[in-house]
VOZAMAR-754944 format. One line per 8 residues: for each residue x, y, z of N, C-alpha, C. Coordinates in nm, 4 decimals. Layout:
# VOZAMAR-754944
X/Y/Z/X/Y/Z/X/Y/Z ~ ...
//
This chain:
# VOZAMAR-754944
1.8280/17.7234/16.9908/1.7579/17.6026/17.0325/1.6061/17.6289/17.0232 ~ 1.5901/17.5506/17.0073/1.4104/17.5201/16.9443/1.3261/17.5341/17.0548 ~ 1.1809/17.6078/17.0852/1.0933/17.5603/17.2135/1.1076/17.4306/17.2125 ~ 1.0428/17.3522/17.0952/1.0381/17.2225/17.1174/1.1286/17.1556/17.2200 ~ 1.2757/17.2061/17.1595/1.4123/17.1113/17.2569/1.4293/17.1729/17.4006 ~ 1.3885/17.3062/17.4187/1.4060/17.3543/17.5064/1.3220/17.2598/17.6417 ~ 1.1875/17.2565/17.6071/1.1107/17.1817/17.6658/1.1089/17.0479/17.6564 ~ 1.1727/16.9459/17.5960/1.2757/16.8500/17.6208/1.3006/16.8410/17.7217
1.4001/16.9264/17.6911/1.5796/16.9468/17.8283/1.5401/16.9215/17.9615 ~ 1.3791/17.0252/17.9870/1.3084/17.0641/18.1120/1.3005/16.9178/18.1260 ~ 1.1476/16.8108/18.0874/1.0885/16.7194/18.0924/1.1837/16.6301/18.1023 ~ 1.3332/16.5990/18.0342/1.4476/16.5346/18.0723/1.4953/16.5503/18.2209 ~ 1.5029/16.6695/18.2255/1.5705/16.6870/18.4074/1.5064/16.6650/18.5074 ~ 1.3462/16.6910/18.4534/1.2856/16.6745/18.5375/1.2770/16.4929/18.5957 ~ 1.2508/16.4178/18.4900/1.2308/16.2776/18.5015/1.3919/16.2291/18.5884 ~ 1.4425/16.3038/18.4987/1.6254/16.1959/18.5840/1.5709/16.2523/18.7169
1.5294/16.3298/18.7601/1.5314/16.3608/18.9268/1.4397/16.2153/18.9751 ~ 1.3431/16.1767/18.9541/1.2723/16.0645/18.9520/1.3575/15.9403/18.9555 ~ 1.3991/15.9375/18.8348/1.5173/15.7970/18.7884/1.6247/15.7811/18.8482 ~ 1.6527/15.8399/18.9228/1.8072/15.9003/18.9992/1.7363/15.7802/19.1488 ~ 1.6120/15.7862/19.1696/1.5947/15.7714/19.3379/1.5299/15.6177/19.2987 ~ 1.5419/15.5635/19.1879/1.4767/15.4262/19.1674/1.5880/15.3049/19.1048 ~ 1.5672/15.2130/19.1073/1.6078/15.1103/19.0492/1.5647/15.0378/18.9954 ~ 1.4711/15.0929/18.8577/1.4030/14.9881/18.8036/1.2580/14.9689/18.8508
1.1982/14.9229/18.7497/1.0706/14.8952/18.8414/0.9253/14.9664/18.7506 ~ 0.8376/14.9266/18.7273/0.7229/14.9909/18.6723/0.6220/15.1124/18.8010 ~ 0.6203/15.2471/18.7742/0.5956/15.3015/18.8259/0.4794/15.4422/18.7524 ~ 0.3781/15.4390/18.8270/0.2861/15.5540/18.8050/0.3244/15.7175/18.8146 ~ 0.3203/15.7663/18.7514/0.4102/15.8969/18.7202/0.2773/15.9911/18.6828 ~ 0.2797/16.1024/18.7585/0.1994/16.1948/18.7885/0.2547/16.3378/18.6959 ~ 0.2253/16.3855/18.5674/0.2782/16.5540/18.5706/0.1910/16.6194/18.5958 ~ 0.2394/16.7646/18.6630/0.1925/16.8397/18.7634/0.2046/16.9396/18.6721
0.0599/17.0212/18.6047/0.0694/17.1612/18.5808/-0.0020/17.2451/18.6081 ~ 0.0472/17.3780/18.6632/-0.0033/17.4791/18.6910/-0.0195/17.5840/18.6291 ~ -0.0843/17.6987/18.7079/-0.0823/17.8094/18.6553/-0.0727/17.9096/18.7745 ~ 0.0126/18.0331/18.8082/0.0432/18.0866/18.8358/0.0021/18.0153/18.9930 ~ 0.0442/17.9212/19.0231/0.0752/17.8440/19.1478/-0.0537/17.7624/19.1855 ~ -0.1388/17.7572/19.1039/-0.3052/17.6856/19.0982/-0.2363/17.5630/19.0236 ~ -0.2950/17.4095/19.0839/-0.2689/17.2831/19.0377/-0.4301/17.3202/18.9235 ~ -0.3989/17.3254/18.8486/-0.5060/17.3042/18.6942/-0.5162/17.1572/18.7013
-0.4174/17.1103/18.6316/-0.4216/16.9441/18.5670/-0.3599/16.8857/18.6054 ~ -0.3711/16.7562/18.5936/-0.2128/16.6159/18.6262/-0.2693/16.5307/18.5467 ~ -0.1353/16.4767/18.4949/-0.1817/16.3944/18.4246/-0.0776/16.2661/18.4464 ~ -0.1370/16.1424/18.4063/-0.0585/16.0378/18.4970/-0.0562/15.8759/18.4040 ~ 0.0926/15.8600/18.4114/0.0856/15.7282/18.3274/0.2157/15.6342/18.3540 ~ 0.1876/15.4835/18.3222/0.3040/15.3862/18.3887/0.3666/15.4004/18.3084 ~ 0.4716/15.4189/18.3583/0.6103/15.3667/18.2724/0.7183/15.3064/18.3743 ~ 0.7720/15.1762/18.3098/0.8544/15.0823/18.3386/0.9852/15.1711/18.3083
1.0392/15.1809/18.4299/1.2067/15.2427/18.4568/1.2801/15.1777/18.3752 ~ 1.3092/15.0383/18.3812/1.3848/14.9216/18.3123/1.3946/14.9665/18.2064 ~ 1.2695/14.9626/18.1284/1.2427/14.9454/17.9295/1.2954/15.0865/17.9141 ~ 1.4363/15.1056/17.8109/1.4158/15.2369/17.7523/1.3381/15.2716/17.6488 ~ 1.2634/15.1931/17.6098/1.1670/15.2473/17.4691/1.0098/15.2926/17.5529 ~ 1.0449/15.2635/17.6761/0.8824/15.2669/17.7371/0.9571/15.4389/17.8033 ~ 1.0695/15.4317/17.8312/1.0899/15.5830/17.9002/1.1040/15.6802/17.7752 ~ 1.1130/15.6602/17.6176/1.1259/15.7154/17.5510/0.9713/15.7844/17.5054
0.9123/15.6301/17.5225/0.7644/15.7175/17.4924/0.7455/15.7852/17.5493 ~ 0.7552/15.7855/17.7261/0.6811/15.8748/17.8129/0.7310/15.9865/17.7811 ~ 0.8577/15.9971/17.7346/0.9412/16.1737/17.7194/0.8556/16.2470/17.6238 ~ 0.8571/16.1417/17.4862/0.7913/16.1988/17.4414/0.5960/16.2353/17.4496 ~ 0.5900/16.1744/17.4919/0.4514/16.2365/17.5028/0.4326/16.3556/17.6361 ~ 0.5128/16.3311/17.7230/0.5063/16.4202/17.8275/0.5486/16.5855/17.7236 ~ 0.6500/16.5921/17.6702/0.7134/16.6984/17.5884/0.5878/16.7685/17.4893 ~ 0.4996/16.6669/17.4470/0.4229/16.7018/17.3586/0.3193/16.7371/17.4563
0.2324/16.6975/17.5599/0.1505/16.7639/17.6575/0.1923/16.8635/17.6997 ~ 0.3400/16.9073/17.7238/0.3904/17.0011/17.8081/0.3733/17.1659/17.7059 ~ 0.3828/17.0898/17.5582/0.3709/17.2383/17.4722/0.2312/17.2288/17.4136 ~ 0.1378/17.1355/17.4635/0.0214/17.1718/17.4484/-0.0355/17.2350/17.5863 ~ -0.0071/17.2364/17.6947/-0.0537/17.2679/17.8256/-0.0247/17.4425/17.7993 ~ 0.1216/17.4337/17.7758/0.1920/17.5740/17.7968/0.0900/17.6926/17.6335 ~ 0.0171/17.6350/17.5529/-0.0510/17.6754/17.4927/-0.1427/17.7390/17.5740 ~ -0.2577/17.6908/17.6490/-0.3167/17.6984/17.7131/-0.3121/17.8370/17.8599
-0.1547/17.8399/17.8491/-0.0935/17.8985/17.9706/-0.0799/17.8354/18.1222 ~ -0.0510/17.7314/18.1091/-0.0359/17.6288/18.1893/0.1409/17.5991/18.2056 ~ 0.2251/17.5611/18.3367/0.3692/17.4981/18.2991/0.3384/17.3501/18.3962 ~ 0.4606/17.2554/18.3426/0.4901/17.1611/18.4076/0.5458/17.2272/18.5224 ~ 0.4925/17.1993/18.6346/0.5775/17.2196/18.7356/0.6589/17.1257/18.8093 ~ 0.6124/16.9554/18.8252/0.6644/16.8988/18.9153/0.6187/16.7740/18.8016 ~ 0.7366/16.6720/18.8389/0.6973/16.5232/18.8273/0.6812/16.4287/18.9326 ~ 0.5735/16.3687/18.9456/0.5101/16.3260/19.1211/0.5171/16.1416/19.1178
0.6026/16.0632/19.1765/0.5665/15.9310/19.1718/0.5287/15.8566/19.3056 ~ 0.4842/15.7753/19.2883/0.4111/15.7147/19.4710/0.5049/15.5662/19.4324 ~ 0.5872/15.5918/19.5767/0.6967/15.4811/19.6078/0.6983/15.3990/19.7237 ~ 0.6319/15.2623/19.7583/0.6055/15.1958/19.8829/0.5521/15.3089/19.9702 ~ 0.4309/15.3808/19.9314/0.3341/15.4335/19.9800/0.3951/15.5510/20.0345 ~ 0.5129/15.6268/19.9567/0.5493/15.7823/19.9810/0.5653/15.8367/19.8398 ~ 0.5320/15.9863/19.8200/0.5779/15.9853/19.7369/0.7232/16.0333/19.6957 ~ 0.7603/16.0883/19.5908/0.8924/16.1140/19.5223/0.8684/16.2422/19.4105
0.9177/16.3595/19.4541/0.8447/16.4718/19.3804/0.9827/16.5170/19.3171 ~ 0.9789/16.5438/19.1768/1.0901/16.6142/19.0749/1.0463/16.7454/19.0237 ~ 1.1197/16.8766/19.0954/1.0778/16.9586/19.0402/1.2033/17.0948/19.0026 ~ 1.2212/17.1752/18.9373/1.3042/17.2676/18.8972/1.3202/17.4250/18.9809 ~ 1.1552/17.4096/19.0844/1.1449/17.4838/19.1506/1.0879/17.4592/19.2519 ~ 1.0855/17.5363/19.3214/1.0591/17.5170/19.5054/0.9198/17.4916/19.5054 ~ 0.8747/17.3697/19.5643/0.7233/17.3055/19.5746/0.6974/17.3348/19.7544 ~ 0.6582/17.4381/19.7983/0.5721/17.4194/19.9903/0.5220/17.3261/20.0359
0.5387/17.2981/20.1495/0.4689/17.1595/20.1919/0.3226/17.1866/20.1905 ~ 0.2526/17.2474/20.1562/0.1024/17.2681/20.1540/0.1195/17.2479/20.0069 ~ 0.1550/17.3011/19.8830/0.1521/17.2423/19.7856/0.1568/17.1123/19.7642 ~ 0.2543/17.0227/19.8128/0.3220/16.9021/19.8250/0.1797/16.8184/19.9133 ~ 0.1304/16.8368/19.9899/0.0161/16.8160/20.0210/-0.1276/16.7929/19.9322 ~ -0.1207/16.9204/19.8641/-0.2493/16.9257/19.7657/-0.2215/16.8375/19.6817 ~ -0.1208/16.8203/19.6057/-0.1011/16.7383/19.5129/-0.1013/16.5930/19.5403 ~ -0.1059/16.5511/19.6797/-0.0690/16.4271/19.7083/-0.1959/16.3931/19.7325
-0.3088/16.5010/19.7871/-0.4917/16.4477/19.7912/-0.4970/16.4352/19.6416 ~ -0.5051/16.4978/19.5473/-0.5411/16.5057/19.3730/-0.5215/16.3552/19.3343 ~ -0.3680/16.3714/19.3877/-0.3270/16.1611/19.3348/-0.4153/16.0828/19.3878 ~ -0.4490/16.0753/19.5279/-0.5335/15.9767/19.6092/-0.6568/16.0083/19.5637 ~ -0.6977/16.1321/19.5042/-0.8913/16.1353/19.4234/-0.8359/16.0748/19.3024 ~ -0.7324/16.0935/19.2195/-0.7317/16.0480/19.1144/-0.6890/15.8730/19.1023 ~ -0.6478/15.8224/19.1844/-0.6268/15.6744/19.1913/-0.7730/15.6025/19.2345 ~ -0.8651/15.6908/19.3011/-0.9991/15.6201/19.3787/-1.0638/15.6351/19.2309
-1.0783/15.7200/19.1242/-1.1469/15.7261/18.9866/-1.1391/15.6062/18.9587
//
């Protein structure tokens, strides 16, 4: 199996953890990457649950950031969405509530931009 697909598979599991807790609905979607447990970047974009061609784009472009990040030495760690003012965090590995914290000020500086 290919990096490419490999990192797929990830960015796939990661999102169904997301899609699993919704029903539809246009929603702001946060990816979370780090580096050796430092939030570096997020990067953040709508996609409508409903439309599958709108969840297809996001895969793919998330997949393609994710092996440009991991260039860098950066991983996806978490996928972050804000749901009637909580959020909804998808991740493959164990996120601390002080992590889970930091990331949730980053969203609130990055929504006031």
């Amino acid at each position: 199996m290919s990096v490419r697909h490999q990192v797929r598979g990830y960015v796939e599991k990661l999102f169904e953890g997301l899609k699993e807790k919704l029903h539809g609905g246009e929603y702001l979607v946060f990816n979370v990457y780090a580096k050796e447990g430092n939030i570096l970047e997020m990067v953040d974009a709508r996609v409508d649950f409903s439309d599958e061609e709108a969840i297809k784009k996001f895969l793919d472009r998330t997949t393609r950031e994710t092996l440009e990040q991991e260039v860098k030495g950066l991983r996806l760690i978490a996928m972050v969405l804000e749901k009637d003012g909580d959020y909804v965090f998808s991740s493959q590995e164990e996120i601390s509530e002080e992590l889970k914290e930091e990331i949730k000020e980053m969203i609130e500086q990055l929504k006031e931009e």
